[in-house]
C-alpha positions as CSV (number, residue, x, y, z in Angstrom):
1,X,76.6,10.1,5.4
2,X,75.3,13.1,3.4
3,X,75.8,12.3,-0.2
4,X,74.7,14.1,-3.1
5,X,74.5,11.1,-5.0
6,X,71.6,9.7,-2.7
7,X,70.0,13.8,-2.7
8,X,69.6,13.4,-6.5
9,X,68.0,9.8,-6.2
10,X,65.4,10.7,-3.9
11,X,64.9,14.2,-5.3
12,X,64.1,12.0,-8.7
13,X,61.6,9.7,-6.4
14,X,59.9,12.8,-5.6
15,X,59.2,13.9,-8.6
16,X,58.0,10.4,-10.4
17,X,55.9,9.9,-7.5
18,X,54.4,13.7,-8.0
19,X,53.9,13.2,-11.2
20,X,52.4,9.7,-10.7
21,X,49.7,11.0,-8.2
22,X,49.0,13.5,-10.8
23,X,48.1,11.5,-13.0
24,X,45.9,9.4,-10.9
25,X,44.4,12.7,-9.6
26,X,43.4,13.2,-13.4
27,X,42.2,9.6,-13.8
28,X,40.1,10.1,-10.9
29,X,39.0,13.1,-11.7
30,X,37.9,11.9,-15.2
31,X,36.0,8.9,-13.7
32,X,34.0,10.6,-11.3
33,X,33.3,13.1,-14.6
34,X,31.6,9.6,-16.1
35,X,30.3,8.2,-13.2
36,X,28.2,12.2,-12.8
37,X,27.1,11.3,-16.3
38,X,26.2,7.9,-16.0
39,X,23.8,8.9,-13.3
40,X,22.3,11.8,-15.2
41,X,21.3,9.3,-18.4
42,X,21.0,6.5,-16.0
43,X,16.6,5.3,-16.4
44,X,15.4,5.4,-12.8
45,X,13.0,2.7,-11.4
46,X,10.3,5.5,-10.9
47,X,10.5,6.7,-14.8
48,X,10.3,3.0,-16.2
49,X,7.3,2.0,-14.1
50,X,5.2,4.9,-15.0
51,X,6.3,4.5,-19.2
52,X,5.6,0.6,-18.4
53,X,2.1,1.8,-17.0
54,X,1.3,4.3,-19.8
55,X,2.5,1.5,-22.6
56,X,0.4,-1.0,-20.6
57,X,-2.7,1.8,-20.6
58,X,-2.2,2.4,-24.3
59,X,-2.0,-1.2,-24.9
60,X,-5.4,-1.7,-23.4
61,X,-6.9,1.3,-25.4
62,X,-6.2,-0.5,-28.5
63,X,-7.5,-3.7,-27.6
64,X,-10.7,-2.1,-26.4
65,X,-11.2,-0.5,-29.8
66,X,-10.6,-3.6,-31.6
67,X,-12.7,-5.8,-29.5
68,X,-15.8,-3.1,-30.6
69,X,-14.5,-3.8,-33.9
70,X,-15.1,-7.2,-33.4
71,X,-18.7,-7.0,-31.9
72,X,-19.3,-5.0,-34.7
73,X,-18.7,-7.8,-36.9
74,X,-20.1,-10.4,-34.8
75,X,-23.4,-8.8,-34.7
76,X,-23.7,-7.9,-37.9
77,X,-22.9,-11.6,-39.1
78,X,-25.3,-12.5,-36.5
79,X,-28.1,-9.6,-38.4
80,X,-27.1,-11.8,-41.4
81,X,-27.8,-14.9,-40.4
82,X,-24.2,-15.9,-41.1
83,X,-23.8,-17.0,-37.5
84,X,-26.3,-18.4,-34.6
85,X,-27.2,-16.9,-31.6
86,X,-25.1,-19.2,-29.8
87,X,-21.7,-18.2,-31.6
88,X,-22.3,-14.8,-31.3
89,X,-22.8,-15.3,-27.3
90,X,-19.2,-18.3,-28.1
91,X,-17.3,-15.5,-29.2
92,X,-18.6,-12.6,-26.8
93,X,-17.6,-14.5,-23.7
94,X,-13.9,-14.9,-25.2
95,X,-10.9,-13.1,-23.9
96,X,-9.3,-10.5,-23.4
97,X,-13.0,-8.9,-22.5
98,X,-15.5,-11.5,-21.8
99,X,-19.0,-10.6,-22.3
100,X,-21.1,-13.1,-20.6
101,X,-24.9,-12.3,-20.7
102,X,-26.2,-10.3,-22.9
């Protein structure tokens, strides 16, 4: 039952399925390479909450500096008699920093 015939066929499977499993070697190979780099760019959950907490500090900066702005203005309306004592104390106890007494 040895035939060359059949030697030749499965010498020829041999070799399609070597080449075939190099090729998904490479394939692999080349998806773990993007997978590696994926992670590397890849925003951790550490790195957004502290740029979310900076933003949110920054953000709050700002709005202080415009709410002095505003006294500012309030008070000096007030110095001018453009506005009454009770707007000015109306607009101080507004958000985003209410001012209650004064």
């Amino acid at each position: 039952m040895f035939n060359m015939e059949n030697d030749t066929t499965k010498q020829e499977i041999l070799e399609a399925i070597n080449i075939f499993s190099t090729n998904v070697d490479q394939r692999f190979t080349k998806i773990e390479s993007d997978i590696t780099t994926i992670k590397s760019t890849m925003v951790t959950k550490d790195y957004l909450d502290e740029k979310l907490s900076d933003l949110r500090g920054d953000l709050t900066l700002l709005m202080r500096k415009e709410d002095t702005k505003m006294k500012k203005l309030v008070e000096i309306l007030r110095g001018r008699d453009v506005i009454s004592e009770e707007d000015k104390t109306q607009i101080y106890a507004m958000e985003p920093f209410p001012q209650l007494a004064l």
